[in-house]
C-alpha positions as a printed Julia matrix, in Angstrom:
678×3 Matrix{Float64}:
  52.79  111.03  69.53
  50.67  114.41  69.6
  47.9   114.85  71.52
  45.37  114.84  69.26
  46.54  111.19  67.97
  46.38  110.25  71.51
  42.98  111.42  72.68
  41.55  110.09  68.99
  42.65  106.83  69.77
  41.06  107.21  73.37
  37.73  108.06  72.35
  37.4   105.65  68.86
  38.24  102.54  71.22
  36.67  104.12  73.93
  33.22  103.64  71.64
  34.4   100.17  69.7
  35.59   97.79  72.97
  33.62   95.44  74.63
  34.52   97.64  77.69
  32.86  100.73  76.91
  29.26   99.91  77.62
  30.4    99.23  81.32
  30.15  102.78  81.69
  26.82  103.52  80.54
  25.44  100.9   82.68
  26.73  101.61  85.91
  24.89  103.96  87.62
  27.97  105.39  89.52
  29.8   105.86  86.28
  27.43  107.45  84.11
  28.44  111.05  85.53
  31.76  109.88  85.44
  32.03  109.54  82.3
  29.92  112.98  81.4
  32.38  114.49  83.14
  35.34  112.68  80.88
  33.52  113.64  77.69
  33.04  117.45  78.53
  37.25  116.92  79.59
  37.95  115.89  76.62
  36.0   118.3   74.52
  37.86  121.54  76.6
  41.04  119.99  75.7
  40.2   121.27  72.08
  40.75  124.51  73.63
  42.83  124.83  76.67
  45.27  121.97  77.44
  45.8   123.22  81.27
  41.82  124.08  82.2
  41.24  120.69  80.94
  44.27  118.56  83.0
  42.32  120.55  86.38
  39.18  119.32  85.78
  40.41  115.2   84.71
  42.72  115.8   88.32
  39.56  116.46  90.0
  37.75  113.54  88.78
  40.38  111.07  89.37
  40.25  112.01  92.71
  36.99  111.9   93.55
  36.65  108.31  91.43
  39.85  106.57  93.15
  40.99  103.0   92.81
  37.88  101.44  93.35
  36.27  102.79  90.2
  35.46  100.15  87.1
  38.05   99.8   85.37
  36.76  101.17  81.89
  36.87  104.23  83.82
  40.03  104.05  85.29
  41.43  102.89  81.71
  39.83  105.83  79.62
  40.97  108.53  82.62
  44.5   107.54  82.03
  44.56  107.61  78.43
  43.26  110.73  78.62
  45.94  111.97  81.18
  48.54  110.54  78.99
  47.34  112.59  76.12
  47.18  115.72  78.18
  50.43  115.66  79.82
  52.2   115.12  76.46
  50.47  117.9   74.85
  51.0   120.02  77.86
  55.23  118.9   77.34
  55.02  116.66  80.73
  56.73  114.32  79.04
  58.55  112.07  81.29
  54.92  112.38  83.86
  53.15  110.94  80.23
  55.8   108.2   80.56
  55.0   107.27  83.42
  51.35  107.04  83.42
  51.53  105.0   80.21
  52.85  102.07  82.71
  51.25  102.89  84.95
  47.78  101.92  82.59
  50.24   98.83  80.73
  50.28   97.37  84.69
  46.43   97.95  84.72
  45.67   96.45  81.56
  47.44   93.35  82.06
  45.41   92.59  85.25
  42.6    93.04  83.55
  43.71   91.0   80.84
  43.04   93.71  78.35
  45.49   93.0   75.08
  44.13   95.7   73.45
  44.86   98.31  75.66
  48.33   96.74  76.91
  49.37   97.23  73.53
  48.04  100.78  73.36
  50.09  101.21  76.83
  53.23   99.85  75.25
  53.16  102.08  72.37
  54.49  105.08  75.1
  57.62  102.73  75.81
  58.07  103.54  71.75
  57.09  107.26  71.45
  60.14  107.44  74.3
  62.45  105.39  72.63
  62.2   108.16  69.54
  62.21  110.86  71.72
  65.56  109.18  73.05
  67.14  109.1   69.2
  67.38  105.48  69.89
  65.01  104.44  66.37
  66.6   101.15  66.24
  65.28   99.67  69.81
  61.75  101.76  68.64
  60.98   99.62  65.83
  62.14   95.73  67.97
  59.88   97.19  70.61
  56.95   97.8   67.79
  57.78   94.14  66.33
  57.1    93.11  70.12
  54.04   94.43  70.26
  52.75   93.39  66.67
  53.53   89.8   67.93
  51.05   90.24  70.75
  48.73   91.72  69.23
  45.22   89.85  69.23
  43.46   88.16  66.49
  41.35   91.11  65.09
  42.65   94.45  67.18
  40.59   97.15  66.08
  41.09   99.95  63.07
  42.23  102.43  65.94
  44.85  100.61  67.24
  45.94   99.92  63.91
  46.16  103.22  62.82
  48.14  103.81  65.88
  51.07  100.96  65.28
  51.26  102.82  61.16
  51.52  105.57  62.7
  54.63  104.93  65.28
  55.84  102.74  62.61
  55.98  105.99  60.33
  57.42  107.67  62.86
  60.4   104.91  63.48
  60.74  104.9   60.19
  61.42  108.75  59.45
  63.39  108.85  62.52
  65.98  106.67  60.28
  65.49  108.45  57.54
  64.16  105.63  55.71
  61.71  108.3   54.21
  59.91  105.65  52.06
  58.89  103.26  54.28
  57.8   106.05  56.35
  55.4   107.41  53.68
  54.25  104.08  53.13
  53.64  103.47  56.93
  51.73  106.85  57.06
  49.61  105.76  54.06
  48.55  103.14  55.07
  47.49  104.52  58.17
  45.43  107.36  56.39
  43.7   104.95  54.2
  42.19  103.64  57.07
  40.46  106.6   58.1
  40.18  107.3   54.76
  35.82  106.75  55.16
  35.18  107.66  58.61
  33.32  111.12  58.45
  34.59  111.41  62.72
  38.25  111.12  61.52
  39.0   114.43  60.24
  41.06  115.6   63.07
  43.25  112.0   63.08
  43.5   111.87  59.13
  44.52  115.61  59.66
  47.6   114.61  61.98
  48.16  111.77  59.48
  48.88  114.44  56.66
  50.57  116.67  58.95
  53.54  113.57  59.55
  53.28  113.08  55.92
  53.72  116.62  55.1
  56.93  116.11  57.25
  58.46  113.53  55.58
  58.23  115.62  52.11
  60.15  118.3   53.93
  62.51  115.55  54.87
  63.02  114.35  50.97
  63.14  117.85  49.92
  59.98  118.68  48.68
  58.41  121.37  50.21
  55.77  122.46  48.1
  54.43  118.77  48.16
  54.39  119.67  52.14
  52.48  122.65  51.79
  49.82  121.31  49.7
  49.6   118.39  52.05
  49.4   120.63  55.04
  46.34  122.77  53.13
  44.78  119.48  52.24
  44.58  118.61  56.4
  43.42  122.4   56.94
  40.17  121.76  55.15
  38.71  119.04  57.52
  36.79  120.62  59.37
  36.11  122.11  63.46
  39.8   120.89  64.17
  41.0   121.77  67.36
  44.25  123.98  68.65
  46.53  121.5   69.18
  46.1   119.92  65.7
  45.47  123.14  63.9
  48.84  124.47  65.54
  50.99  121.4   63.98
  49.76  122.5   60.61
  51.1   125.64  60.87
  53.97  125.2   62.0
  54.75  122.4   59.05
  53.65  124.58  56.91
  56.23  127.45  58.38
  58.72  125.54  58.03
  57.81  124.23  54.39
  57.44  128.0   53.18
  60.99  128.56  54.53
  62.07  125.38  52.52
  60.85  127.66  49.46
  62.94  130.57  50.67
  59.37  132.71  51.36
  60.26  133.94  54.12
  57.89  136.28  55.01
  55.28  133.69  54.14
  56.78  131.47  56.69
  57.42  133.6   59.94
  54.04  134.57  59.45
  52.93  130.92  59.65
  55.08  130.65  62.66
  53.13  132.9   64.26
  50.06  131.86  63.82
  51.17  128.52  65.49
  52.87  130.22  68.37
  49.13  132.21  68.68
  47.26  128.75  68.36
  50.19  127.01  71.0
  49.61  130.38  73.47
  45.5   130.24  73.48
  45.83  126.31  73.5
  48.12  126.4   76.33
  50.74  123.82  74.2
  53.72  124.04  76.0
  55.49  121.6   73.87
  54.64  122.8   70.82
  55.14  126.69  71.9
  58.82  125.62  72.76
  58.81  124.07  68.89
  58.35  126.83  67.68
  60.27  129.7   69.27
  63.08  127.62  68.66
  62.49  127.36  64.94
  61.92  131.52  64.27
  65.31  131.84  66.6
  67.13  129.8   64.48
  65.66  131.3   61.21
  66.79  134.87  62.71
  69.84  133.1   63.47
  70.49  132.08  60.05
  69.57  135.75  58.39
  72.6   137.07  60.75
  69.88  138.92  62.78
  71.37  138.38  65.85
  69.87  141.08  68.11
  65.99  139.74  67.16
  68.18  136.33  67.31
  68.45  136.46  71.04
  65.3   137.75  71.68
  63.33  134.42  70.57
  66.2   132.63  71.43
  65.53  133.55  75.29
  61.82  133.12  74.85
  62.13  129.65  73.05
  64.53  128.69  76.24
  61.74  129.93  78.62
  59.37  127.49  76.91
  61.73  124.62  76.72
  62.46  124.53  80.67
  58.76  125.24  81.65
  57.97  121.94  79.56
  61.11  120.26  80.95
  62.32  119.2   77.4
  66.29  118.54  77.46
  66.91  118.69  73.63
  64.72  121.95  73.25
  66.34  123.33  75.97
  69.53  122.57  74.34
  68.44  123.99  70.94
  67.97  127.23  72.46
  70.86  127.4   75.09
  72.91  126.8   71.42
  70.65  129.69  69.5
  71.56  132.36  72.07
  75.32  131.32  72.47
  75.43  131.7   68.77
  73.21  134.95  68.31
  75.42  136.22  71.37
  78.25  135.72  69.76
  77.46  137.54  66.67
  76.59  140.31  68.51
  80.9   140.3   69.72
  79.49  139.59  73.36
  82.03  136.42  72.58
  82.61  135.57  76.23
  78.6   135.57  77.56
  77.98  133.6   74.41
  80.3   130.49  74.54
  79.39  130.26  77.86
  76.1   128.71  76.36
  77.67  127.17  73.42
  80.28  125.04  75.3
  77.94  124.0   78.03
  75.49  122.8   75.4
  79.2   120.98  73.48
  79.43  119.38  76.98
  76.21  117.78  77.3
  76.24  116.76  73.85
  79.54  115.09  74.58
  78.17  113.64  77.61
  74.87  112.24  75.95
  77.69  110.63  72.92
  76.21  112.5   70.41
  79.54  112.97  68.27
  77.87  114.02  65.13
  75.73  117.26  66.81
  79.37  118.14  68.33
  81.09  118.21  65.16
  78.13  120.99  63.91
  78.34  122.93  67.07
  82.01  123.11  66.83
  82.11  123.59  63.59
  79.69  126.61  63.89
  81.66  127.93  66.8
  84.57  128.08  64.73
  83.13  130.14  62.17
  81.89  132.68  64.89
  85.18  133.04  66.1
  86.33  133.47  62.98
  84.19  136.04  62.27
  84.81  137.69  65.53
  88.33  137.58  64.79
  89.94  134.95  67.12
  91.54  133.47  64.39
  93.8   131.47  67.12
  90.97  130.08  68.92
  88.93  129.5   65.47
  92.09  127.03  64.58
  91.84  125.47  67.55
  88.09  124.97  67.74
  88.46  123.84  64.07
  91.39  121.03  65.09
  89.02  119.8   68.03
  85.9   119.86  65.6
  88.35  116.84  63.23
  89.09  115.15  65.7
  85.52  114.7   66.83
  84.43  114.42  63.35
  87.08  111.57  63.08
  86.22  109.82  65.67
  82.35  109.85  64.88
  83.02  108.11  61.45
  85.24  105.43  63.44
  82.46  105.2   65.81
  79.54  105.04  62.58
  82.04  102.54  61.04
  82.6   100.58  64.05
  78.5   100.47  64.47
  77.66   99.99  61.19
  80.17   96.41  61.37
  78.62   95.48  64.18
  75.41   95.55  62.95
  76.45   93.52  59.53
  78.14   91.15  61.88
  74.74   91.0   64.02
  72.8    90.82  60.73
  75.27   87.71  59.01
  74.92   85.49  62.34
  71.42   86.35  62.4
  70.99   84.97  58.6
  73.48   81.98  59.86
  71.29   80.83  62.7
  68.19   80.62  60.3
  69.63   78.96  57.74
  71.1    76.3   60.57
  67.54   75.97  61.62
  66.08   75.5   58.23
  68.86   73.29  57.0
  67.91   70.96  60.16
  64.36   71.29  59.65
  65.06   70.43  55.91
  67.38   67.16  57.42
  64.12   66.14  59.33
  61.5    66.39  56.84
  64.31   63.54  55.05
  64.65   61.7   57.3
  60.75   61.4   57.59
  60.28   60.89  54.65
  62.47   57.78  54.21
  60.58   56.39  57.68
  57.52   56.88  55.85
  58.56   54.79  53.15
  60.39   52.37  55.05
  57.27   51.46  56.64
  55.29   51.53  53.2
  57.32   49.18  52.06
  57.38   46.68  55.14
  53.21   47.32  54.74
  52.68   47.66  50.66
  55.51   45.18  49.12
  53.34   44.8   46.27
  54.3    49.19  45.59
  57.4    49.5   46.68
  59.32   50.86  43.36
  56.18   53.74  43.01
  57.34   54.34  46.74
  61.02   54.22  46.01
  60.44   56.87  43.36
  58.0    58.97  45.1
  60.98   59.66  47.87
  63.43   59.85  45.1
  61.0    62.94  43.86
  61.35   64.24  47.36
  64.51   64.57  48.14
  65.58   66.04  44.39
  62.66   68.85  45.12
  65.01   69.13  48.46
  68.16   69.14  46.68
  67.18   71.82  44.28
  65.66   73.72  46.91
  69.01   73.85  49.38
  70.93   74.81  45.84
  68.79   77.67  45.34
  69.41   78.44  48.69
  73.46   78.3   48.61
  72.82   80.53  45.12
  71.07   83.17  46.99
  73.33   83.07  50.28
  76.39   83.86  47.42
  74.62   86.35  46.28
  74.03   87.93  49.85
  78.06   87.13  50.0
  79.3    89.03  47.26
  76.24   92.28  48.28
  77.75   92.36  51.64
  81.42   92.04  50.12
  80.7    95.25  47.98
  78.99   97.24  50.37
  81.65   96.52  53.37
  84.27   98.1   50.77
  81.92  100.85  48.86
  80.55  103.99  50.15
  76.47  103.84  50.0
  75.68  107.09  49.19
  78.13  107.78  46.28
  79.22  104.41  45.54
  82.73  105.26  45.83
  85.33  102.86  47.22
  85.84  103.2   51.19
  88.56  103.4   54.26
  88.55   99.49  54.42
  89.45   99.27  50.03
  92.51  101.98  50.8
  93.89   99.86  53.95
  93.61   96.84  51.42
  95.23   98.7   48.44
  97.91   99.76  50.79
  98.71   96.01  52.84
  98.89   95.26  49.23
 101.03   97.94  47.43
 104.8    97.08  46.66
 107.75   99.27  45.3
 106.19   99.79  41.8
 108.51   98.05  38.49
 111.03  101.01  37.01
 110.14  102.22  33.77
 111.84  101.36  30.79
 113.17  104.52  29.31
 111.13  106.58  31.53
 112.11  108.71  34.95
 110.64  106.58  38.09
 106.39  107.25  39.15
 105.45  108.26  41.89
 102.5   107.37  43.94
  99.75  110.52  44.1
  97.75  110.75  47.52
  95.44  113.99  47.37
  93.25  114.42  50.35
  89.97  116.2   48.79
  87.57  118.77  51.66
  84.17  119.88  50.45
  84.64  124.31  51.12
  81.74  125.33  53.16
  80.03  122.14  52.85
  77.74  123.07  56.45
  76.8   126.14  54.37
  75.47  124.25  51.98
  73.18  121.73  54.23
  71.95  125.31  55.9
  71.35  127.14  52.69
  69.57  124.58  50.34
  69.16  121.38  52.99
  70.17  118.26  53.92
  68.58  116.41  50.3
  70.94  119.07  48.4
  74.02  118.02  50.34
  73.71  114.51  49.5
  73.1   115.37  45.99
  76.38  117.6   46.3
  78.22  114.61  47.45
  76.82  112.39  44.6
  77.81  114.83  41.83
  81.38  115.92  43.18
  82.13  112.01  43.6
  81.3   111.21  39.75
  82.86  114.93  38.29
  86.28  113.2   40.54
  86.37  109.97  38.67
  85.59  112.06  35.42
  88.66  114.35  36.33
  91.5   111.02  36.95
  92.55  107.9   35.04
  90.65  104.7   35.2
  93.7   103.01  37.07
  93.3   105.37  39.89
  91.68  104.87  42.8
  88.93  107.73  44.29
  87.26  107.03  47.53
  84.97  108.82  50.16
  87.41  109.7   53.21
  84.63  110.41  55.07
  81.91  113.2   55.75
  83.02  115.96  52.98
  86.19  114.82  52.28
  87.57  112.35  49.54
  90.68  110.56  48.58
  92.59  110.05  45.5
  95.31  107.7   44.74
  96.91  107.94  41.33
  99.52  105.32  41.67
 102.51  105.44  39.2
 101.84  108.48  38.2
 104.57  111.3   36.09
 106.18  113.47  38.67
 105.75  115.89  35.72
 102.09  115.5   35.37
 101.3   115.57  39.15
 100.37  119.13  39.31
  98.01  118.79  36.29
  96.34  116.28  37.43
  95.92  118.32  40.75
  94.33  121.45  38.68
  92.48  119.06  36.55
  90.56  117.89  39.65
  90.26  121.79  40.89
  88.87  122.89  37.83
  86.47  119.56  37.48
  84.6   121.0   40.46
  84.56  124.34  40.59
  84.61  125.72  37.39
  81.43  124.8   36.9
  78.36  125.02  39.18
  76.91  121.75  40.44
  72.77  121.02  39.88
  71.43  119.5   42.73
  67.45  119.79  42.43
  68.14  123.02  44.74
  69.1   124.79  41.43
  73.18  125.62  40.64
  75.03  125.44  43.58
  78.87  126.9   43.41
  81.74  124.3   44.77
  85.24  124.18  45.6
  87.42  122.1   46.92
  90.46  122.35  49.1
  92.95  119.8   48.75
  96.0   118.51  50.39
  98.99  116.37  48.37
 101.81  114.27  48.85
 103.59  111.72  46.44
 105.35  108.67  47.31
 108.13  108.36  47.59
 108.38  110.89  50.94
 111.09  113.17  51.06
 114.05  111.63  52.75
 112.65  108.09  53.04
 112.89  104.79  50.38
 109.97  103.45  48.84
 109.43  100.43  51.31
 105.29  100.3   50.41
 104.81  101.38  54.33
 105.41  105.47  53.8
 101.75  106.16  52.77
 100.93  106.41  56.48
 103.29  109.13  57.22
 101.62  110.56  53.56
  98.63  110.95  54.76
  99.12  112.35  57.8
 101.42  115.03  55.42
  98.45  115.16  53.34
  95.96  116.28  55.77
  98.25  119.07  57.04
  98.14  120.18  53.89
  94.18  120.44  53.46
  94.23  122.51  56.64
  97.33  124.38  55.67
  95.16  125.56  52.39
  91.93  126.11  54.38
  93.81  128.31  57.21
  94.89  130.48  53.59
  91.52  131.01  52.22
  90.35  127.58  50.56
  89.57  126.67  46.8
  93.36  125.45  46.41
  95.47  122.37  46.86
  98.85  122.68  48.87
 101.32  120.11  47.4
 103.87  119.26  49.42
 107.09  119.47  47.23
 109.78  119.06  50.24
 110.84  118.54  53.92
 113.39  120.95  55.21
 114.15  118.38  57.94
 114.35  114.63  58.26
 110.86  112.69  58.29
 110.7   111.6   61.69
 111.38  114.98  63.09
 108.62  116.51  61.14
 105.64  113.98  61.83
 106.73  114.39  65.59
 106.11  118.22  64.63
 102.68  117.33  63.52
 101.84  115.32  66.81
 102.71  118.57  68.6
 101.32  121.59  68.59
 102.38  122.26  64.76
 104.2   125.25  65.52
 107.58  124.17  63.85
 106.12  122.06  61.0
 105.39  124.6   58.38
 109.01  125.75  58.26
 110.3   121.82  57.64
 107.66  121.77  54.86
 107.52  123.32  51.26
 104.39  123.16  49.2
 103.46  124.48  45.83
  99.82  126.29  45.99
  97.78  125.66  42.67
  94.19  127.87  43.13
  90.99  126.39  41.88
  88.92  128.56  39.36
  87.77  131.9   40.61
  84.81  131.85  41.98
  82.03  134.83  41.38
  80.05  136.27  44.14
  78.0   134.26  46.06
């Protein structure tokens, strides 16, 4: 959480908790807490001055203080530390004061203290355990907590939520939060931070010039102070950018880096100068590239922040590498590949490789590009089986989850019965004289049960057939899976001759998104998905109804055309080419020009029956294609028409290095529309 959230919440239930007066009436306190007011009022101004001076007073106040006091100095340290990019000192301190809360039997506060564990969990990338730790704390929260504290749970609850790019619930979250401080003339500066996270989460969704008028709404409360008036900024910056003004938005840039320097903002200096490196980085600037890219990495390390620090190690490699100083620049790139790798964080490896290869490229190591590119899918591949293997986990976590309750509810449900019928057992030992009104009274009861535990099997079907669909459909594009594919193949058989007709074959064609990266760095993440949405439904446009198209994973698709005309193979091939790129796709962006590069294989395989267990060996045929058509300039599919040698020989080939399968395999090229310049 930012500072300014922090030491808002300090000082609003600071002034609203039965513990605050304790300090006005204790003689020995009152200058203490002069002293903590004029401490925080510096910190508007000069994060470090102002940590000097609240050192100073803890020392001379020690442990025997009151422990308003020693509550509201650590709160305030907390704040401080965090703003000054201390952040595992801030940690620290925050249970430290959760410890001294809970002997003083302070909920409110111990809740307030347990809110740091969350703020670290999200600075960790670990959203998930962020939002069971803020369900924790909800649970123990006290009867009526006050507005502060409640603007403090929306707020981490906005920030769970965005972390997990659930971008509505986040909004929501953040609403709520603002509509609480929505009347309090002394809450400019925290309904100010509230827009600021809001203003993020329209960047997030793609909607940057909502962000910008969100960030100029927060810029007209008035007297804020650096630290807030810094975050602005820089949302803003990075808004403008959004808009491709660029000019506006390096200018906006600097103005936060100014506010961060005066302000003494470590944390949010090191934000920063990694931002305008990576915009130079982007523009192919590399020389003014490494220059912030070396000052962003000085920030990062004096505020001790491991993912900034990796940002920038990555900016320099990069902007070194552009500059042909290939050697002094990977040395940055892979050690930042290797503590990604370490840390398991498969899916910023894939980009960093993937980036690396196109420097190479572009340097013209073509050898090393190929092999940087074969390491990048195999990290890429093993990501998705990782994201798939999570994402069943979870659904199994979820169903036993649902299970247990409705065991407990069904037993409940048994009890309530079985009282029922002891009730009326002894109604009728007592009240002869109304025993049929009781006998239908409990008939009453248990239909209202019956139809009650029927609605409940109806809706646990339903649930049944949702999780059925989505364990076998892709959520973003609604396309069929991995898991329908294995199915369709345990399933598939030597298909029935045709009468009259020459045997079909069974199409596989392996589908890659060209420069799909690009795309996510040129018009954003929002765009991409939109790009994935529209090339999905332009593929099932493009093939027969009987065929089968499914997201392979990432940027890539499959299709599977089964009994399919050998004859008609290659149109169906350019039909799918031409279905994509001959016209541009809108994606809210505006038009944005895609190809695709394809690899395909029929089955039968070359020199091997149809036994309905050859698709394996297709598709590993299928995706030497792709990369055989990438490797020879993309927008194309490579269809693999023969093998020169016998099967076995050439998959061993393909576990190799490679270097003798292309001369055991023939393919027919067909190119994709010509594409204009970009």
């Amino acid at each position: 959480m930012p500072l300014s959230s922090r030491l808002l919440l300090c000082l609003a239930l600071g002034a609203c908790l039965p513990g605050a007066p304790l300090l006005a009436a204790a003689p020995a306190g009152a200058p203490a807490a002069a002293e903590l007011a004029a401490i925080r009022t510096l910190s508007q101004t000069s994060t470090v001055d102002a940590l000097v001076r609240l050192e100073a007073l803890r020392s001379r106040t020690g442990q025997d203080a009151p422990y308003p006091l020693r509550r509201d100095l650590l709160r305030t340290e907390v704040a401080l530390r965090e703003d000054a990019g201390q952040l595992e000192r801030a940690y620290a301190l925050e249970r430290e004061a959760l410890l001294l809360a809970i002997d003083n039997n302070d909920p409110v506060f111990a809740a307030l203290a347990r809110l740091g564990a969350v703020h670290q969990l999200l600075d960790q990338n670990r959203a998930r355990e962020a939002q069971e730790a803020l369900a924790e704390i909800r649970a123990g929260l006290p009867d009526h907590p006050p507005r502060m504290l409640r603007v403090a749970l929306g707020r981490a609850e906005g920030d769970a939520f965005n972390a997990r790019a659930r971008f509505d619930q986040a909004l929501a979250a953040y609403l709520q939060a603002l509509r609480l401080e929505q009347d309090d003339p002394d809450a400019g500066e925290s309904r100010a931070m509230l827009l600021a996270q809001i203003a993020r989460v329209y960047i997030n969704i793609d909607n940057p010039a909502k962000a910008i008028e969100t960030t100029r709404q927060a810029l007209r409360e008035r007297a804020l102070p650096a630290r807030t008036l810094g975050r602005l900024q820089f949302t803003e910056g990075i808004a403008l950018l959004k808009l491709q003004r660029d000019k506006d938005g390096i200018a906006a840039f600097q103005h936060a880096l100014d506010t961060a320097t005066r302000g003494a903002l470590g944390r949010l200096e090191a934000q920063v100068r990694g931002n305008i490196a990576d915009y130079f980085l982007r523009q192919h600037d590399y020389r003014r590239a490494e220059q912030e890219a070396r000052l962003a990495l000085d920030a990062s390390e004096r505020v001790k922040d491991e993912n900034m620090v990796l940002m920038a190690k990555a900016n320099l490699g990069f902007a070194l590498m552009g500059q042909q100083r290939v050697a002094e620049g990977l040395a940055y790139v892979d050690a930042v590949i290797a503590s990604m790798e370490q840390a398991g964080a498969s899916t910023d490896v894939a980009a960093m490789l993937d980036e690396k290869g196109r420097m190479q490229e572009r340097a013209g190591l073509y050898k090393e590009a190929l092999a940087t590119a074969r390491r990048h899918q195999a990290v890429q591949h093993s990501g998705e089986r990782a994201a798939r293997d999570r994402a069943v986990a979870a659904l199994q976590e979820e169903y036993e989850a649902g299970q247990r309750t409705r065991q407990i509810d069904l037993l409940r449900r048994e009890n309530q019965v079985k009282d029922a019928d002891l009730r009326s057992r002894r109604l009728l030992q007592l009240l002869t004289t109304v025993g049929a009104l009781l006998i239908v009274a409990a008939g009453a009861v248990v239909l209202v049960l019956y139809r009650r535990s029927a609605g409940t099997n109806v809706r646990l079907n339903q649930l049944n057939t949702q999780l059925t669909y989505h364990s076998r459909h892709d959520a973003l594009t609604g396309l069929y899976n991995r898991r329908s594919f294995l199915d369709k193949m345990a399933a598939r058989g030597t298909p029935a001759p045709r009468k009259d007709e020459p045997p079909g074959v069974d199409c596989i064609m392996l589908i890659d998104i060209d420069h799909f990266k690009h795309i996510n760095d040129r018009w954003g993440h929002g765009a991409g998905d939109a790009v994935l949405v529209e090339v999905a439904r332009r593929l099932c446009a493009a093939v027969r109804e009987s065929d089968m198209v499914m997201r392979w994973g990432g940027e890539e698709f499959l299709i599977y055309a089964p009994d399919a005309d050998p004859a008609h193979v290659a149109a169906i091939v350019a039909r799918v080419l031409d279905g994509i790129g001959a016209t541009p796709l809108e994606a809210g962006a505006g038009k944005i020009p895609v190809t695709l590069t394809a690899g395909v294989v029929t089955l039968p395989l070359p020199g091997r029956a149809n036994d309905g267990a050859d698709w394996e060996a297709g598709i590993r045929l299928a995706d030497w294609a792709l990369y055989h058509g990438k490797d020879n300039g993309r927008n194309q599919a490579r269809i693999v028409t023969n093998l020169l040698a016998p099967l076995d020989s050439v998959l061993a080939a393909l576990d190799g290095d490679q270097a003798g399968a292309p001369g055991w395999i023939e393919t027919a090229c067909l190119h994709g529309p010509a594409q204009g310049a970009a």
